[in-house]
VMD Tcl script that draws the C-alpha trace (Angstrom):
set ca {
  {3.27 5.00 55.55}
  {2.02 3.29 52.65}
  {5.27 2.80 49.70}
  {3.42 3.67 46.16}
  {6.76 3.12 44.53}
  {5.50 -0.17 42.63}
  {2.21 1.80 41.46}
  {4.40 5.14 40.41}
  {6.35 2.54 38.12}
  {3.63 1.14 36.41}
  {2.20 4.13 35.55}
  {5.30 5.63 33.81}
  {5.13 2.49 31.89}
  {2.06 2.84 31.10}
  {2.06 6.10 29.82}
  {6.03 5.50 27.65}
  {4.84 2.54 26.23}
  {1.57 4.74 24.99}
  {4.05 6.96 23.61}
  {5.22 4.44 22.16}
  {2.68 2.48 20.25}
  {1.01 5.91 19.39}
  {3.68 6.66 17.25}
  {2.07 7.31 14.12}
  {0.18 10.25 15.03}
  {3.66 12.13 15.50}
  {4.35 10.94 12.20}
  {0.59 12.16 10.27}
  {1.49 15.61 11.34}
  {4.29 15.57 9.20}
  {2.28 15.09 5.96}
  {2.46 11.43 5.89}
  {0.17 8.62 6.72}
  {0.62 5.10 8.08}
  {-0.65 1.67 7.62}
  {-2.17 -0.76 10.00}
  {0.24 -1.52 12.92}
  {-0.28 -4.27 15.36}
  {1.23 -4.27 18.59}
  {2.01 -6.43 21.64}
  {3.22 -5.64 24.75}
  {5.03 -9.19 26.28}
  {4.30 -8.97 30.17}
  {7.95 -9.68 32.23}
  {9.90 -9.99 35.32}
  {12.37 -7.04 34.58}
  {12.41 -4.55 31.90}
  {9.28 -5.30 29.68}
  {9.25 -6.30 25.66}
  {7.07 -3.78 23.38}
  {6.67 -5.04 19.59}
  {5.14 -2.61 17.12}
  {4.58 -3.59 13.46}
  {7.10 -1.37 11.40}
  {4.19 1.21 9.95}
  {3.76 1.90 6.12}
  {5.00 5.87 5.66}
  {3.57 7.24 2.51}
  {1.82 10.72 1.38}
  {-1.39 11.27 -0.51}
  {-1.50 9.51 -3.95}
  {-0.56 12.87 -6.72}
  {-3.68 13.00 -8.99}
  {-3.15 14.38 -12.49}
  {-5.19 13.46 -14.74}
  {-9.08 12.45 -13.72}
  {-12.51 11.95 -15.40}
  {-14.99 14.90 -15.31}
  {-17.79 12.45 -15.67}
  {-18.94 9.34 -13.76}
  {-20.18 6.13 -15.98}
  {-24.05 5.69 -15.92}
  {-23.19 1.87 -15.07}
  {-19.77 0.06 -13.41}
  {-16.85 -0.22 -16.07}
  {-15.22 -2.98 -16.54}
  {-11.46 -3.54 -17.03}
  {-8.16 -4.97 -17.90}
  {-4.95 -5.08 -15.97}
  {-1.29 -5.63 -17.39}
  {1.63 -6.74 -14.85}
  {3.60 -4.11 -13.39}
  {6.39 -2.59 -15.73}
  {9.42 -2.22 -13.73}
  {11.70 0.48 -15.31}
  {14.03 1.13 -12.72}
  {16.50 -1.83 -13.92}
  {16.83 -4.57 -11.23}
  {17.79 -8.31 -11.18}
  {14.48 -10.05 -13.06}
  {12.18 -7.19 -14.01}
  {9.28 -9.17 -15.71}
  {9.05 -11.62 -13.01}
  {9.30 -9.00 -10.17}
  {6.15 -7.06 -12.57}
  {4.04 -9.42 -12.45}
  {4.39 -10.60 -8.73}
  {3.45 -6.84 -8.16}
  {0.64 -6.71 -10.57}
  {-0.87 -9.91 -9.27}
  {-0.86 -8.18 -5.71}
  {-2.43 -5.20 -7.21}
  {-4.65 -7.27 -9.24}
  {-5.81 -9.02 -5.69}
  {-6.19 -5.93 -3.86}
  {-8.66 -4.37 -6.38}
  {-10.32 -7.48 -7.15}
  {-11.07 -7.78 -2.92}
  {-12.48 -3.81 -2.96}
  {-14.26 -4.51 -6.58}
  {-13.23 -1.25 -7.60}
  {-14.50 -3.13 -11.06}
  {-17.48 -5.85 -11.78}
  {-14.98 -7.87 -13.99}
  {-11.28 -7.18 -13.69}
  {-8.99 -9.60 -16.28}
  {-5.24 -9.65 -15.42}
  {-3.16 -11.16 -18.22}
  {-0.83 -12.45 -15.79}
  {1.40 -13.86 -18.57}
  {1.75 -10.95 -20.98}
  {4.08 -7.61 -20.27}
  {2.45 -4.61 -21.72}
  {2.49 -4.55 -25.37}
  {2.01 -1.00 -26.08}
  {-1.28 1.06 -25.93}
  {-2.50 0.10 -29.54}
  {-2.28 -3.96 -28.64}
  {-3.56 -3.31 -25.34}
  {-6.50 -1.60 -26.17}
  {-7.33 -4.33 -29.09}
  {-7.24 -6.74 -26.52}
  {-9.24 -5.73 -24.10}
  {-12.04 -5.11 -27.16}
  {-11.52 -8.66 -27.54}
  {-12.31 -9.30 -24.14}
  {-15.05 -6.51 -24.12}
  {-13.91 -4.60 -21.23}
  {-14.45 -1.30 -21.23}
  {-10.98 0.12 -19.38}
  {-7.01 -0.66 -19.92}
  {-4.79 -0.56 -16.30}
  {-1.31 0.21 -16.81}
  {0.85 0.46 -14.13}
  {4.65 0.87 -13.63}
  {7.07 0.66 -10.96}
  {10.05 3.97 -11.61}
  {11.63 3.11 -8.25}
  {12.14 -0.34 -6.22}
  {14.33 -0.58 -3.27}
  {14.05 -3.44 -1.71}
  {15.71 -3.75 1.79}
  {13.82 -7.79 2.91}
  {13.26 -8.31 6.34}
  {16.05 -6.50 7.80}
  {16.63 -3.03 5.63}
  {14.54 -0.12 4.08}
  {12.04 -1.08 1.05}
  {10.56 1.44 -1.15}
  {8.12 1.66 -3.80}
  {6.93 4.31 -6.18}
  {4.32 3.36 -9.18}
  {2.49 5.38 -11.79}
  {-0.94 3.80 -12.77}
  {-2.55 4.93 -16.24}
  {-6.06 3.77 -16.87}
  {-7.50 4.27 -20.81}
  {-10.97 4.17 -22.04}
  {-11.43 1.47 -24.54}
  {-13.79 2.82 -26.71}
  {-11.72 6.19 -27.20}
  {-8.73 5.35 -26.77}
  {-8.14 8.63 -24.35}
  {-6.12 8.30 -20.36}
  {-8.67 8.83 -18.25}
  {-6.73 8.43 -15.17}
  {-2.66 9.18 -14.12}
  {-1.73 8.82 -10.42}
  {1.76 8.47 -8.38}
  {2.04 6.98 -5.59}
  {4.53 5.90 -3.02}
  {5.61 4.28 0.37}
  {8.40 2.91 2.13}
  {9.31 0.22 5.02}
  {11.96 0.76 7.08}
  {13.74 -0.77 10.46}
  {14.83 0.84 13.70}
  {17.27 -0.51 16.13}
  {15.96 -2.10 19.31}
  {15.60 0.94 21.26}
  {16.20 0.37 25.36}
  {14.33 2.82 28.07}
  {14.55 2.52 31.83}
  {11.23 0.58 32.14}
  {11.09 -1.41 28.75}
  {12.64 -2.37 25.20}
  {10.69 -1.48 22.09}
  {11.56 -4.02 18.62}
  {10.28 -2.52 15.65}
  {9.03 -6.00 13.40}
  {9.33 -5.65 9.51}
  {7.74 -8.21 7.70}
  {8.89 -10.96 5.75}
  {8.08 -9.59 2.36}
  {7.91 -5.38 3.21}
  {7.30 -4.84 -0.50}
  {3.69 -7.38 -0.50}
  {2.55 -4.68 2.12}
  {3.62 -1.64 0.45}
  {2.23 -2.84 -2.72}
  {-1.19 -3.92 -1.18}
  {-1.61 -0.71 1.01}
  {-0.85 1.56 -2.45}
  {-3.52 -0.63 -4.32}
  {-5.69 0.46 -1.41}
  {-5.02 3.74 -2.01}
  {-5.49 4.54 -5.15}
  {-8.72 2.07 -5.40}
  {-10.40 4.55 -2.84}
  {-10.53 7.06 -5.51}
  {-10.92 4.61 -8.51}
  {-13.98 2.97 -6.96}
  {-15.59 6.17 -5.51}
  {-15.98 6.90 -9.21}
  {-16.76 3.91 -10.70}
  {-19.25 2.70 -8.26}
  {-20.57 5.54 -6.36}
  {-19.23 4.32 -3.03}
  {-20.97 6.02 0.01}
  {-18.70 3.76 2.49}
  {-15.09 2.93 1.21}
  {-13.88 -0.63 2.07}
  {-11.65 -1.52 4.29}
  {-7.83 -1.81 3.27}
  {-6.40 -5.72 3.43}
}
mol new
graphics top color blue
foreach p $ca { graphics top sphere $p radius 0.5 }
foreach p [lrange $ca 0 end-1] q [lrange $ca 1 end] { graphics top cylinder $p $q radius 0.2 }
display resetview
């Protein structure tokens, strides 16, 4: 009699380390999606080594405010660095490191023909703001701040929440207000009977959450501004 021992093995691994990497989808039915997650499975004598990215968990961005009307041609616009009002070890610095990620993000999906970042300024109030981007003849003012930063590094949980504010130029009026937030977080190595599965945060957790927000919110941002039939793809 044949022994199918060896192929009844690697078919329960097989089918745990599925469960496994398919994760995520146990985690949309709770209301909240995830970001990209690349895996590897490490092929071993003895119990085998599953990696999985550690995934991005975040709702829906909360849209309160939005334009009624789409522009008969693509706006242009002006970006200020993060404000960070949650108080924390070098705000300004921490603001604009954000921004400039944001700034990046937006810039890849050209959610806007022309989008400035003052890089070097903080945000000098609505009335100087919207003076200088007439200066710069842009149509639009980006204002975005950060009301909650955890930030765990490679080892702990890292969370983000932002508020972004865009205001038309010429009127002076917010156009656009959306929230938005996400959060990083580890998991000890876990040990089953077949394999081990790591859980991998990356080196800087809040670069991803802040690029995979941008990504968000630029979906609806750029639908309007552009008339997108096909959204781009997230960074």
């Amino acid at each position: 009699m044949c022994n199918h021992t060896p192929s009844i093995r690697w078919t329960i691994l097989l089918i745990l380390c599925f469960s496994v990497l398919s994760g995520c989808d146990q985690v949309r039915r709770t209301g909240e999606v995830v970001g990209s997650v690349r895996n590897y499975w490490e092929p071993r004598i003895g119990p085998q080594e599953v990696t999985t990215d550690a995934p991005i968990f975040r709702g829906s961005p909360l849209i309160a405010i939005y334009p009624r009307n789409v522009p008969s041609a693509p706006l242009t616009a002006l970006l200020y660095p993060m404000q960070v009002t949650q108080p924390t070890d070098s705000p300004i610095v921490l603001g604009r490191a954000l921004g400039r990620i944001f700034w990046q993000t937006w810039s890849h999906a050209q959610v806007f023909p022309t989008f400035v970042y003052e890089e070097e300024s903080t945000w000098p109030g609505l009335p100087r703001a919207l003076a200088r981007a007439k200066a710069l003849d842009v149509d639009l003012v980006v204002r975005g701040e950060i009301p909650y930063f955890l930030s765990g590094g490679s080892k702990g949980t890292t969370s983000i929440s932002m508020r972004l504010e865009i205001y038309d130029v010429e009127g002076g009026q917010r156009i656009w207000m959306m929230e938005h937030a996400g959060r990083m977080e580890p998991q000890p190595r876990r040990d089953f009977i077949l394999f081990h599965h790591t859980r991998r945060l990356p080196e800087v957790p809040a670069a991803a959450i802040m690029t995979i927000l941008a990504c968000d919110l630029a979906m609806n941002v750029g639908q309007w501004n552009n008339g997108w039939q096909v959204y781009p793809v997230c960074p």
